[in-house]
C-alpha positions, 0 to 999 in steps of 0.5 A: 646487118649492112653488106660491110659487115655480113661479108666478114663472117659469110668469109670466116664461116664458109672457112669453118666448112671448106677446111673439113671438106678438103681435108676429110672429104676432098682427100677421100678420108671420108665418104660423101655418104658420112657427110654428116659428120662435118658437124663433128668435125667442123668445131676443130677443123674449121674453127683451128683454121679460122683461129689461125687466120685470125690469130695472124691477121689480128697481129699483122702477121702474114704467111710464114705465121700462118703456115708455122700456127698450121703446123702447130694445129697439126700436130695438137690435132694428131697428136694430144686430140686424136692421138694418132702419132702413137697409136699402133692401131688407129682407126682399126689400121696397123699404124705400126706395121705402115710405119714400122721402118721409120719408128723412133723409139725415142720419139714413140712415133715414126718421122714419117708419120709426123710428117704426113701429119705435117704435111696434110694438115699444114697445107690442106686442112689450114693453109689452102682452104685460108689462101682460097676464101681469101681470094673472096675479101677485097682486103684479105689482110684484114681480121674477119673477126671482132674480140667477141667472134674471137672468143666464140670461135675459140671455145667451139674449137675446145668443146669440139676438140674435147669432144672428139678427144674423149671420143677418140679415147673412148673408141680407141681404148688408147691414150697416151703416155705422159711423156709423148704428150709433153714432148708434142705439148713442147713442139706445138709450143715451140711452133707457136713461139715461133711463129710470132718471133719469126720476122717477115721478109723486110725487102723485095726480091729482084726475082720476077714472079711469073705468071699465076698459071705457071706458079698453079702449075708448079704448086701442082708439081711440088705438092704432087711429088709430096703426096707421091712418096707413097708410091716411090716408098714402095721402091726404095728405101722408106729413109730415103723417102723421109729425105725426099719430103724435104726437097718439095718443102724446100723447094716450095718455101724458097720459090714461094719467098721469092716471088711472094717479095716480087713487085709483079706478084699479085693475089692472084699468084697466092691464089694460084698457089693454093689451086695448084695444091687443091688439084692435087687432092683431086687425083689423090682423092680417087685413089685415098678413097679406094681404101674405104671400105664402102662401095665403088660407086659411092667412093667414085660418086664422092670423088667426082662430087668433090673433085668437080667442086674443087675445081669449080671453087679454084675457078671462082676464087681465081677470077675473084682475085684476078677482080681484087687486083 
């Protein structure tokens, strides 16, 4: 196989193995001992994120498609797949006591808790690992993929996610009702809708976009303040957190829209974006993990593996788009 075309899918499956590693074990969800388990969690992960990307660049959408698919996996991951959103003790942990002060009783779950799942999913699981293997293909705009990679790329995400699924069901004794499952059934459709319907920004911003450092920088910043709301949660009122989570997300999409549109921006400020998220994982990762009941030295090795990693690939991936321009 020519070089020409060995590329495209050396670039879609090293997709289909990052989004798990960042989004289990960069974050310290998941040992570096149970580094087995991407095999599980592969199909789902990393299919989702390549079927997003490819979805979107198949029909010449670009990033605000990307990110409204991301939300929509996110909540068919956590929602109908694993089933968290309802469960009042998953994986063993007392969901309804974490989130109890932010449960609707409408909606059967806590607006917190869907917009963790939001968050995590959208930005880490699906969007970062898109924009840093990106930064690898001198045309990152282009599909990796023909209809026949589509297709097999599709059924391994559903028998991944079939099988996880049924595993869940099976370990959690859990399912959930009908109705919760419509009602996330219609917000993973209406997110769907959305994002073809949506339309791309038509003009450039007279805004300058400043340099790839300080775009890193204020991703890191933004996405920080995201994933500090934990810790703000402990001193205030846990509504006002969940008001909080709008102002890095507002923030963010506004400043993201205005220099994306710049004449000055490049695929190294895209890049530097995903970076600056990427680091942010890195210091959560240290402390998600001491909340694994696993040895110290295993969840410090993990850390430390991944978090070099991480930095490693931001370095490779910045230098490759720096090339690309």
């Amino acid at each position: 196989m020519p070089p020409s075309k060995r590329r495209p899918i050396l670039l879609a499956m090293s997709l289909v193995l990052l989004s798990p590693l960042v989004g289990e074990w960069l974050l310290g969800n998941q040992p570096i001992t149970g580094l087995g388990a991407i095999v599980l969690l592969a199909p789902m992960y990393g299919c989702g994120a390549l079927l997003v990307r490819e979805t979107s660049r198949h029909l010449g959408r670009g990033w605000l498609t990307i990110f409204l698919l991301a939300a929509a996996y996110a909540l068919l991951e956590e929602g109908p797949i694993d089933q968290m959103l309802w469960n009042p003790h998953y994986g063993g942990i007392d969901m309804a006591a974490a989130y109890a002060d932010t449960h609707l009783d409408a909606f059967g779950t806590s607006i917190s808790l869907i917009q963790d799942v939001l968050t995590l999913h959208t930005i880490w699981s699906i969007a970062v690992p898109i924009a840093l293997i990106e930064a690898f293909d001198p045309t990152p705009a282009r599909p990796w993929l023909g209809p026949f990679g589509l297709a097999i790329a599709a059924a391994i995400f559903v028998a991944g996610s079939a099988f996880l699924t049924f595993s869940q069901i099976e370990s959690e004794k859990f399912i959930a009702t009908p109705s919760q499952l419509a009602a996330a059934g219609c917000a993973i459709f209406v997110l769907a809708v959305a994002a073809f319907a949506i339309p791309a920004p038509s003009h450039q911003a007279t805004v300058m976009a400043p340099s790839p450092r300080t775009v890193a920088l204020a991703s890191f910043f933004l996405t920080s303040l995201l994933m500090a709301r934990d810790f703000i949660a402990e001193l205030t009122s846990k509504w006002f957190v969940v008001g909080l989570w709008f102002i890095p997300i507002v923030a963010g999409v506004v400043l993201i829209l205005q220099w994306s549109r710049s004449p000055q921006w490049i695929p190294a400020h895209k890049t530097a974006v995903a970076g600056g998220a990427l680091m942010t994982y890195v210091w959560v990762g240290f402390l998600q993990a001491q909340s694994l009941d696993i040895p110290v030295t295993v969840a410090l090795t993990g850390n430390i593996i991944f978090g070099l990693g991480a930095i490693l690939l931001f370095f490779l991936a910045m230098h490759a788009a720096r090339r690309m321009t």
